[in-house]
C-alpha positions as CSV (number, residue, x, y, z in Angstrom):
1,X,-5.0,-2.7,-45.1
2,X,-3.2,-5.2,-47.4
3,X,-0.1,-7.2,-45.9
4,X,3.0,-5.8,-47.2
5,X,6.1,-8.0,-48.2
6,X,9.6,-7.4,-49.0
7,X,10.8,-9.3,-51.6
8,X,15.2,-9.5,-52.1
9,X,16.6,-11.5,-54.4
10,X,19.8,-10.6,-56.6
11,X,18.2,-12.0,-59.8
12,X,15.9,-8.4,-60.7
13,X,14.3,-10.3,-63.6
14,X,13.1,-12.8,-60.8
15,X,12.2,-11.0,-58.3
16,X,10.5,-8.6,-60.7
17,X,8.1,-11.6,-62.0
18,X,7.8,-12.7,-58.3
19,X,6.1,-9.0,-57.6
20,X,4.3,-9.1,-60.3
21,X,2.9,-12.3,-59.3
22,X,1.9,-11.4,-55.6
23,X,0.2,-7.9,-56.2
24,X,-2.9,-9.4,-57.7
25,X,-2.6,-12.2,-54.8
26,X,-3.9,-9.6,-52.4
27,X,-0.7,-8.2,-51.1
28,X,1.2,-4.7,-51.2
29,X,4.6,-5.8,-52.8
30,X,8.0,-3.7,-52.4
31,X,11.0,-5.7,-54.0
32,X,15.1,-5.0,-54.1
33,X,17.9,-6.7,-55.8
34,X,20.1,-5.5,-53.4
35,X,19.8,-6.5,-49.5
36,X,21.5,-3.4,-48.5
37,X,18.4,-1.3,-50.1
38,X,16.2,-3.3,-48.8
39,X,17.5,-2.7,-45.3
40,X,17.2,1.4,-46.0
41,X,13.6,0.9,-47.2
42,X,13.0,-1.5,-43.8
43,X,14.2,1.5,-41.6
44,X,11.7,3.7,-43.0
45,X,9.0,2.1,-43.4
46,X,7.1,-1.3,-41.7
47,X,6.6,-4.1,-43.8
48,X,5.0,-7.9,-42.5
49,X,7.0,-10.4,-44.8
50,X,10.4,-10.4,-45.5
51,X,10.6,-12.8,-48.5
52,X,13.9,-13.4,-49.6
53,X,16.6,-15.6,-51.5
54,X,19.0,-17.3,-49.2
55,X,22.5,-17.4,-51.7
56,X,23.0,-14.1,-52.7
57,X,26.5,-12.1,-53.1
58,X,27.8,-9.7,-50.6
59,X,24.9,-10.3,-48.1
60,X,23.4,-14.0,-48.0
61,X,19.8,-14.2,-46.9
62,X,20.7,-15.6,-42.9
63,X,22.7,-12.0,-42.7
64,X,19.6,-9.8,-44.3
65,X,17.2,-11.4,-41.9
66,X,19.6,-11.3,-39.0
67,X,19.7,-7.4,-39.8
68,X,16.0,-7.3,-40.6
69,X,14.9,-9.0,-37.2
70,X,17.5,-5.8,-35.7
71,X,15.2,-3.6,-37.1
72,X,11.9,-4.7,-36.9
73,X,12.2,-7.9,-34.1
74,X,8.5,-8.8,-35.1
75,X,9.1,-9.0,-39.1
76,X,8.6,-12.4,-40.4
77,X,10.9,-14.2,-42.7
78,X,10.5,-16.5,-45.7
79,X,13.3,-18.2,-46.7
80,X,13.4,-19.0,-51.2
81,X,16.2,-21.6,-51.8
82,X,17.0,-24.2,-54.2
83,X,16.8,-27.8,-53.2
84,X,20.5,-28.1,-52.8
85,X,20.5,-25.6,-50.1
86,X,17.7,-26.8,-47.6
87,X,19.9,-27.2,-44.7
88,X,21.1,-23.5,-45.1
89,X,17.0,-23.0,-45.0
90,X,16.3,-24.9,-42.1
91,X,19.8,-23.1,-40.2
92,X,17.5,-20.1,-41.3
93,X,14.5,-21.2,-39.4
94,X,16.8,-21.5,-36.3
95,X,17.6,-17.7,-36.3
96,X,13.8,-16.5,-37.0
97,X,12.7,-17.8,-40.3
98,X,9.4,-19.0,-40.2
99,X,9.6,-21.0,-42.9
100,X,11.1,-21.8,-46.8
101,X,9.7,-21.6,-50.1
102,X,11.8,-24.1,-52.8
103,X,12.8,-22.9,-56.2
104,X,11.3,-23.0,-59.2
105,X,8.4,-21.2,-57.5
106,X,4.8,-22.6,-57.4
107,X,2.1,-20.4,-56.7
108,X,0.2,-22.7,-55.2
109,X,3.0,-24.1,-52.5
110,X,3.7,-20.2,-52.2
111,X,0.2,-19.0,-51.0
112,X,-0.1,-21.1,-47.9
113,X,3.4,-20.0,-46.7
114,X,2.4,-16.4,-47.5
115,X,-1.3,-16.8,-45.7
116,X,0.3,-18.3,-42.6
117,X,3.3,-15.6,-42.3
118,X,1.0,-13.2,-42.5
119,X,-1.5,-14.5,-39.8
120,X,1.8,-14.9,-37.5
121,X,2.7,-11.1,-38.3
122,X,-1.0,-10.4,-37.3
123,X,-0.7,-12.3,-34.1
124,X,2.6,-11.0,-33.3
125,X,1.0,-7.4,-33.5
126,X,-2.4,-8.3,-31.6
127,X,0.0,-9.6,-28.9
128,X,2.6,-6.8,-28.8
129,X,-0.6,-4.5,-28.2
130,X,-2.4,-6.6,-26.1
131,X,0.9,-6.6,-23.9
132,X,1.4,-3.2,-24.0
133,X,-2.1,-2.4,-23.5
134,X,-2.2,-5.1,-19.9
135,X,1.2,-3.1,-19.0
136,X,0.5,-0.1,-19.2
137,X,-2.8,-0.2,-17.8
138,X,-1.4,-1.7,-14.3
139,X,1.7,0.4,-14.1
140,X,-0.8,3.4,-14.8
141,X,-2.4,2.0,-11.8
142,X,0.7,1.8,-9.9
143,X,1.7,5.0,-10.7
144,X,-1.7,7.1,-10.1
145,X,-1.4,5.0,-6.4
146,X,1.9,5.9,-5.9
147,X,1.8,8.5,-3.3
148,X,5.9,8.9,-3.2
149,X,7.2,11.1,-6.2
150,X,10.2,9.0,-6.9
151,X,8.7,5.9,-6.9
152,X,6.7,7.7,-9.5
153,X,9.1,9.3,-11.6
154,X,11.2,5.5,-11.5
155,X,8.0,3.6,-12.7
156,X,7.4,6.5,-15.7
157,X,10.5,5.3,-17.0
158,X,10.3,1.9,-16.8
159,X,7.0,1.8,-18.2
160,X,8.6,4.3,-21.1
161,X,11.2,2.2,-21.7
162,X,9.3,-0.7,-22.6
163,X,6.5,1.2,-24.3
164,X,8.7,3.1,-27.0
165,X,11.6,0.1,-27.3
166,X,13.6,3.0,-27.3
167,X,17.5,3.1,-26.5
168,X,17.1,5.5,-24.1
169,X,14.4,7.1,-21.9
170,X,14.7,10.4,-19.7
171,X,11.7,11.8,-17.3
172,X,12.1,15.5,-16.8
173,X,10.0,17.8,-14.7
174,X,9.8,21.7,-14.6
175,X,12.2,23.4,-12.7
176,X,11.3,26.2,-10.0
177,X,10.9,28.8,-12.8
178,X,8.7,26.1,-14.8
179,X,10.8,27.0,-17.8
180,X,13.8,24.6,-18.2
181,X,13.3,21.0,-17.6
182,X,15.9,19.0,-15.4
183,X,16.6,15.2,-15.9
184,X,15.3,12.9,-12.5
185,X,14.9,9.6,-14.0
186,X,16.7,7.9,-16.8
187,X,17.0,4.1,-18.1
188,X,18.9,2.6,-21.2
189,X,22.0,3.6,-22.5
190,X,23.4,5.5,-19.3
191,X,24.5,9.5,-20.0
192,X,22.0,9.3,-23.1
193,X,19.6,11.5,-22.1
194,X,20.6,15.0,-21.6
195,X,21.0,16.5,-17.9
196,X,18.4,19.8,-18.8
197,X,15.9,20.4,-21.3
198,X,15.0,24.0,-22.2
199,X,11.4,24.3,-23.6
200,X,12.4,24.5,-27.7
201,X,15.0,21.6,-27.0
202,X,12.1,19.2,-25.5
203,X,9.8,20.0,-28.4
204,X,11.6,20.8,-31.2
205,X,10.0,18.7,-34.1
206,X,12.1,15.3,-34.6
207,X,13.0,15.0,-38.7
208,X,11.8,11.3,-39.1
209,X,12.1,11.3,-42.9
210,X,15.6,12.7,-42.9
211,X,17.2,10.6,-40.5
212,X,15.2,7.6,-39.9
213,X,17.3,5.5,-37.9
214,X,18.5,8.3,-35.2
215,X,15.5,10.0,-33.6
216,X,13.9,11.1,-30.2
217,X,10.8,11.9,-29.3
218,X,9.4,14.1,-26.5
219,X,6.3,13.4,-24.8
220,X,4.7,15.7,-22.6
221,X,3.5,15.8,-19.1
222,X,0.3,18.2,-18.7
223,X,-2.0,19.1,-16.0
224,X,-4.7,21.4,-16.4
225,X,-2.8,23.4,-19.6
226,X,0.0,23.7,-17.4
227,X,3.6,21.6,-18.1
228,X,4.8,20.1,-15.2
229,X,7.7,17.6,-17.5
230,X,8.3,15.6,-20.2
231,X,9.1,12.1,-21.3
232,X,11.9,11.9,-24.1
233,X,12.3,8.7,-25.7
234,X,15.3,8.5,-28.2
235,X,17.5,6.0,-30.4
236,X,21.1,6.0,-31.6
237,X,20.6,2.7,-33.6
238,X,19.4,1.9,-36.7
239,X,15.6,1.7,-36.2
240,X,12.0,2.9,-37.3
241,X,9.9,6.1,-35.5
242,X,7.2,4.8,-32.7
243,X,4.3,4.1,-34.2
244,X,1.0,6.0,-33.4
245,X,-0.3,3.1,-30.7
246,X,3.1,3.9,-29.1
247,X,3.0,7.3,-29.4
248,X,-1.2,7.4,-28.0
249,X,-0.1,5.1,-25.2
250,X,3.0,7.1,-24.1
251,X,0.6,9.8,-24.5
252,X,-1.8,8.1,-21.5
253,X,1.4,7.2,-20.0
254,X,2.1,10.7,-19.6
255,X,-1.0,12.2,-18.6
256,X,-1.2,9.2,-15.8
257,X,2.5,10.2,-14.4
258,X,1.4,14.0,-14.8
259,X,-1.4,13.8,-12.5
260,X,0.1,11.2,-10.1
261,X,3.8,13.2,-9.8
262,X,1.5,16.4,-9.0
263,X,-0.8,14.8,-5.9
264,X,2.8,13.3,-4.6
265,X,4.1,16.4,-4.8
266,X,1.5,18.3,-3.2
267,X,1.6,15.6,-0.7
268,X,5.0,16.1,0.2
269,X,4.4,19.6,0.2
270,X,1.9,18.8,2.8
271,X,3.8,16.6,5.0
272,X,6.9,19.4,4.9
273,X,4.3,21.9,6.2
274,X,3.0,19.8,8.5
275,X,6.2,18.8,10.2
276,X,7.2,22.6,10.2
277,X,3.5,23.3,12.1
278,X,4.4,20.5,14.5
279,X,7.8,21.9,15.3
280,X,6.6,25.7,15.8
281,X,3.9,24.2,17.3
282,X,6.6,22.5,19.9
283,X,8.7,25.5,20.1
284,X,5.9,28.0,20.7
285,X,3.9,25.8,23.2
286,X,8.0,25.4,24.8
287,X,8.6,28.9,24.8
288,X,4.9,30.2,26.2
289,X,4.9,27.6,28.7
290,X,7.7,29.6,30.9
291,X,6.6,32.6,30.6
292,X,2.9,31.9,31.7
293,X,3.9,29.6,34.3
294,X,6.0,32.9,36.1
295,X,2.7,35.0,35.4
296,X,0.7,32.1,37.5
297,X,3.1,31.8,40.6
298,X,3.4,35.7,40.7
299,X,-0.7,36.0,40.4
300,X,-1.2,33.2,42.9
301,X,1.8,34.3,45.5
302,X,-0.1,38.4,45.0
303,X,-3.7,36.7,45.6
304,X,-2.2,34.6,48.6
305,X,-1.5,38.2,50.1
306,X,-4.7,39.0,50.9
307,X,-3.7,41.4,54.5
308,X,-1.9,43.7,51.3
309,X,-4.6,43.9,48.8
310,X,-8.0,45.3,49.4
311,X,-11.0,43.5,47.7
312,X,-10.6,44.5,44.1
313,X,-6.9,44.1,43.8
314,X,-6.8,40.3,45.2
315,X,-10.0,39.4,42.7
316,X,-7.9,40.6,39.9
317,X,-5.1,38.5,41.1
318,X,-7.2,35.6,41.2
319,X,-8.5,36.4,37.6
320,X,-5.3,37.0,36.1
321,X,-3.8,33.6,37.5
322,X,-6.8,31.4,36.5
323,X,-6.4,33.4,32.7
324,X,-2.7,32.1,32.7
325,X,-4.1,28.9,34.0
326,X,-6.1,28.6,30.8
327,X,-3.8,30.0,28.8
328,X,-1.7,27.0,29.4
329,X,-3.9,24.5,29.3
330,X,-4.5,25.8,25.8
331,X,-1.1,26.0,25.0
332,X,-0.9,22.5,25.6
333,X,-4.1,21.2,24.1
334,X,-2.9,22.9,20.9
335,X,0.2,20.6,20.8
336,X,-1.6,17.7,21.5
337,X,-3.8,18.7,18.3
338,X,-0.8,19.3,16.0
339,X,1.1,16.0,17.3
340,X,-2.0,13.8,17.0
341,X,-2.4,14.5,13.1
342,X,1.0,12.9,12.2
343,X,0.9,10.4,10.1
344,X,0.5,6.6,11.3
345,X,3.7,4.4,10.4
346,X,3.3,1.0,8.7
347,X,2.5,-1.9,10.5
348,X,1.3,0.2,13.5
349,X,1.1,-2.2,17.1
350,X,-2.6,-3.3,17.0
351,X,-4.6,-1.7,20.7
352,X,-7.0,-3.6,22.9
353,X,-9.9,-2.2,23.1
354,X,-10.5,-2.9,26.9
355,X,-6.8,-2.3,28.0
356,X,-7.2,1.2,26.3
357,X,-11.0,1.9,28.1
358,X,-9.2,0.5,31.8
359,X,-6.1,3.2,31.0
360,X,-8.8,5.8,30.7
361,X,-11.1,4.7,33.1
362,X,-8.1,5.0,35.9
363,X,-7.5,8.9,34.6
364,X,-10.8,9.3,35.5
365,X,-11.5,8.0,38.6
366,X,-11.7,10.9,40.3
367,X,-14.4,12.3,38.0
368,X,-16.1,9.6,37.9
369,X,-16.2,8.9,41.6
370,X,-17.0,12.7,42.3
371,X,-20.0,12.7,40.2
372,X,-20.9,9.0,41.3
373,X,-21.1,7.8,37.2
374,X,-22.0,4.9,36.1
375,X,-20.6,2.8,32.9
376,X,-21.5,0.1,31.3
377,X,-19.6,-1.8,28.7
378,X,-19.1,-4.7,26.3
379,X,-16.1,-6.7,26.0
380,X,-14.0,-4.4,23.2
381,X,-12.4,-5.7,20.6
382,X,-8.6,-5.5,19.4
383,X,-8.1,-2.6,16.3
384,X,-5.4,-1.1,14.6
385,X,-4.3,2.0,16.6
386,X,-2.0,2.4,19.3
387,X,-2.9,1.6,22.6
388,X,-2.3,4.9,24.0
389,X,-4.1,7.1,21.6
390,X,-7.0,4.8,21.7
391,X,-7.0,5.4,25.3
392,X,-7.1,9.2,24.7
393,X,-9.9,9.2,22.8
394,X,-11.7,7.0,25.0
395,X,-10.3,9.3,28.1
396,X,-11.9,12.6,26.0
397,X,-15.4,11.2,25.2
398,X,-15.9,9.8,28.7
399,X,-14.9,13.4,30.2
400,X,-17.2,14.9,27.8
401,X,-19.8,12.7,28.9
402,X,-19.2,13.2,32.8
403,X,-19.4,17.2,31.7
404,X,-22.5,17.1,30.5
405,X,-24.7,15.6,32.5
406,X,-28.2,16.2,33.7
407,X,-27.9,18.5,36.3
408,X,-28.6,17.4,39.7
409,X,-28.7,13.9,38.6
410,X,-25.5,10.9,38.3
411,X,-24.2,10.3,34.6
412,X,-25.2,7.2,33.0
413,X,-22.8,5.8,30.1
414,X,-22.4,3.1,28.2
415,X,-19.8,1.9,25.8
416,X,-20.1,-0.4,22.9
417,X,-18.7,-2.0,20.4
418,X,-19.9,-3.4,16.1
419,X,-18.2,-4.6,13.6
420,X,-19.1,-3.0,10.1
421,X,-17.3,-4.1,6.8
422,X,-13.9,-4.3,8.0
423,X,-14.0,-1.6,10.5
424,X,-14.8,-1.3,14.4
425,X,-17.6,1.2,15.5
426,X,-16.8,1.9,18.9
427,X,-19.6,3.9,20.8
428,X,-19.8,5.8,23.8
429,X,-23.2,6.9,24.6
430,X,-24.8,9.1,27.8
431,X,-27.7,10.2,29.1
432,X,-26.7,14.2,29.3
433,X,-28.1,17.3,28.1
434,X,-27.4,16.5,24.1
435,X,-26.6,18.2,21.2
436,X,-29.0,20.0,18.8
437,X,-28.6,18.9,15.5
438,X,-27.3,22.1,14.0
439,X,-24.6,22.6,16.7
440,X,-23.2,18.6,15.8
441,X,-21.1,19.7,13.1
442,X,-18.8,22.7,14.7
443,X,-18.3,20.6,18.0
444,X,-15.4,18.8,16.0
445,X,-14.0,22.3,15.2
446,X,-10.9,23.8,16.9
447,X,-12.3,26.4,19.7
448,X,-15.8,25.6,19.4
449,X,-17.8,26.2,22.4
450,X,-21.8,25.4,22.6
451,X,-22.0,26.9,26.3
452,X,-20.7,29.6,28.4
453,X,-17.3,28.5,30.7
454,X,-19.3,29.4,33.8
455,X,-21.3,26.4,32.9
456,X,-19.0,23.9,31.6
457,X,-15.3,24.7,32.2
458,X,-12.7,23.5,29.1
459,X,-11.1,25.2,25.8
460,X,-12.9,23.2,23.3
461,X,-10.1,21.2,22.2
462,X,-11.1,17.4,23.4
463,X,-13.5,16.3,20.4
464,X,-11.1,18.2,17.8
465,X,-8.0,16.1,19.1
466,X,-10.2,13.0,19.0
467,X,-10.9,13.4,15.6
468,X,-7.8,14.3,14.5
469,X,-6.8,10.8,16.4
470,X,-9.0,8.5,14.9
471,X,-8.3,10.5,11.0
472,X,-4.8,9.7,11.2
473,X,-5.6,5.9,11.5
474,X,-8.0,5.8,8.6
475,X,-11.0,6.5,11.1
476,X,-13.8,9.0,11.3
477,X,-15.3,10.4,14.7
478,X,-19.4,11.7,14.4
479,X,-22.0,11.7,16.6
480,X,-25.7,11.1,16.8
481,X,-28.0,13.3,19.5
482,X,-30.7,15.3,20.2
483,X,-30.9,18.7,22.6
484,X,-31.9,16.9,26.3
485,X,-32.3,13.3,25.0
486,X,-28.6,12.5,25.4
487,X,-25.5,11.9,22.8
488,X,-24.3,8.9,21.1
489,X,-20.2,8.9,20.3
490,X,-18.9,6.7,17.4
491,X,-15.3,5.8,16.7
492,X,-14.7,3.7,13.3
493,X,-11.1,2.5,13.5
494,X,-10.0,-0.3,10.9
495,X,-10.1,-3.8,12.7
496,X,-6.9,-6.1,13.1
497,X,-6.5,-8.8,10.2
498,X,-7.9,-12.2,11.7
């Protein structure tokens, strides 16, 4: 594409010959007589060089650049002047000129001037994009991270801002209905963007021809076909439409801040849902408790009456209270599943690994002294969780292990430690009756039983609350185990920065 220049000077039969001169020099020339009409044909159009006279009447040349450089703040400007006027030039250069061509004209002193303008213009450009392109390629990345709306919508409009040099810039999103659009992020002139958008308002064609120096621009925000806002850049001020690269990279901009304001949003929907499961959870674990605790002294005090009941009435008595027994114990273990998944605060206190195994180790003792187990173990290391739920998890695998033992014969467990790429694999192994591979999967399900409760008592809640535990920290629970040849528990929890 060939350079373009803008050629003003107030003698027409000069800056006539002057055009003349440049178009077969390689370059597309425009030229006015009047600075005013140069400024119209500036607003409507880009041009590289401004080349103009510096005395002129009405509008000298300092004023037409100082309007140009308004307009277009990359343009660059050649000063023409006589050689009585040079300080004028050089007060020029000060402002943004790049440089000054001296009257009567030599083609040969002008083509250097010209060359290196028009290598500055090309640099300017390279740079803007370059810029633009580094920009909004890590505020993207900011953005699709984001994992807080807001801070989403705020960083759309910063980055929109800068991308379109607009005077304003509004982010809208779709309302409940989807139809109208309301206003939740704004920057540049304040009360410039409207407060709500109805759907021909956002896209209503912009008329760039007729009025070139007022205009706005709406810039949608899709997501899978479906339009969940918009980005409305706009100008009250003399200046140009974006140009395509602005338009494409608002356009990327968009479809970023689309898919990033969606997963926030589903994420906050998610955290609202969960914190309304965690409170019915609360209330409903709060309000069965009393009931089933009256249903478990009345069962008991009716078993206790033995001299009253004959045979099948006391053994119902004794069913119904162990029932209500497990009822609760359920109850409860269903809290402890919904509280355990909330999310982990910043900065979390860091756990040792040995205070949390002693915690569990003393919940245990009776277990482990009834069943005469012994354990093993490494000295544990210090990782990001809090000491307390570490301690559960270690309190739920070392029950399960006691559990399911060998019949007949003394567990035998031993707990470990690895590091692995940033992260802790904590182990717990034992030398019980196993898993099969097929069952290894379900065990980490809510309610999931591999044996009858006349064999191993429980509600199959212990390895689902573990896991639930050690996901809310970053972790992940499995295990490794064959039927009769003993299980292998591991517990990857992120380690402590060192």
């Amino acid at each position: 594409m060939r350079p373009r220049l803008l050629v003003v000077d107030d003698e027409a039969r000069q800056m006539e010959a002057l055009c003349r001169t440049l178009a077969p020099e390689g370059y597309d020339v425009t030229g006015f007589s009047v600075p005013q009409d140069a400024l119209v044909a500036l607003h409507a159009e880009p041009f590289d060089v401004l080349l103009t006279d510096l005395m002129m009447p009405g509008m000298d040349g300092l004023a037409l650049l100082t309007a140009a450089l308004q307009i277009d703040p990359d343009l660059v400007g050649v000063m023409m002047t006589g050689q009585g006027t040079v300080s004028s030039a050089v007060d020029a250069m000060k402002i943004g000129a790049l440089d000054y061509i001296l009257k009567p004209f030599n083609l040969s002193a002008i083509r250097p001037v010209l060359a290196r303008a028009v290598d500055v213009r090309r640099l300017r450009l390279d740079n803007i994009r370059l810029r633009e392109a580094v920009n909004l390629y890590e505020m993207s990345n900011a953005i699709a991270r984001s994992l807080d709306s807001d801070a989403v919508l705020a960083r759309v409009a910063d980055a929109a801002l800068e991308q379109s040099r607009a005077d304003s810039v509004g982010v809208y999103v779709a309302g409940a209905r989807g139809a109208d659009l309301r206003l939740v992020a704004s920057r540049g002139d304040a009360g410039a963007s409207p407060a709500v958008l109805s759907k021909d308002d956002t896209f209503a064609s912009s008329d760039h021809a007729a009025a070139p120096s007022v205009w706005r621009h709406p810039i949608a925000m899709m997501v899978d076909g479906r339009r969940v806002g918009a980005i409305l850049c706009a100008v009250s001020a003399p200046r140009r439409p974006m140009t395509a690269g602005q338009i494409k990279g608002l356009s990327l901009l968009a479809g970023t801040a689309a898919t990033a304001l969606e997963a926030s949003m589903l994420l906050e929907h998610l955290r609202r849902t969960n914190d309304d499961l965690r409170k019915f959870a609360w209330a409903a674990s709060h309000d069965l408790q009393e009931p089933l605790r009256d249903v478990v002294l009345h069962t008991q005090l009716l078993a206790r009456r033995q001299t009253a009941l004959d045979a099948d009435s006391g053994a119902l008595a004794s069913a119904a209270a162990a029932a209500a027994r497990r009822m609760s114990r359920l109850v409860q273990e269903l809290r402890t599943f919904v509280e355990a998944g909330q999310i982990v605060p910043e900065g979390v206190a860091s756990a040792d690994g040995n205070a949390a195994l002693e915690r569990a180790l003393a919940d245990l003792r009776d277990s482990i002294a009834d069943t005469d187990a012994g354990i093993g173990r490494v000295d544990l290391p210090i990782v990001r969780m809090r000491e307390a739920d570490l301690a559960e998890v270690f309190r739920r695998l070392l029950d399960n292990a006691i559990k399911f033992r060998r019949p007949g014969s003394a567990p035998r467990i031993e707990v470990g430690a690895a590091r692995v790429n940033g992260h802790w694999i904590l182990s717990v192994a034992d030398d019980g009756i196993g898993i099969a591979p097929d069952d290894q999967a379900q065990i980490f399900e809510l309610f999931q039983r591999l044996h009858r409760r006349e064999e191993y008592d429980g509600v199959g809640m212990g390895l689902p609350v573990c896991r639930r535990l050690v996901e809310a920290y970053g972790g992940r629970v499995w295990v490794e185990s064959r039927a009769g040849e003993g299980a292998r528990f591991f517990v990857s929890v992120p380690a402590t920065s060192e």
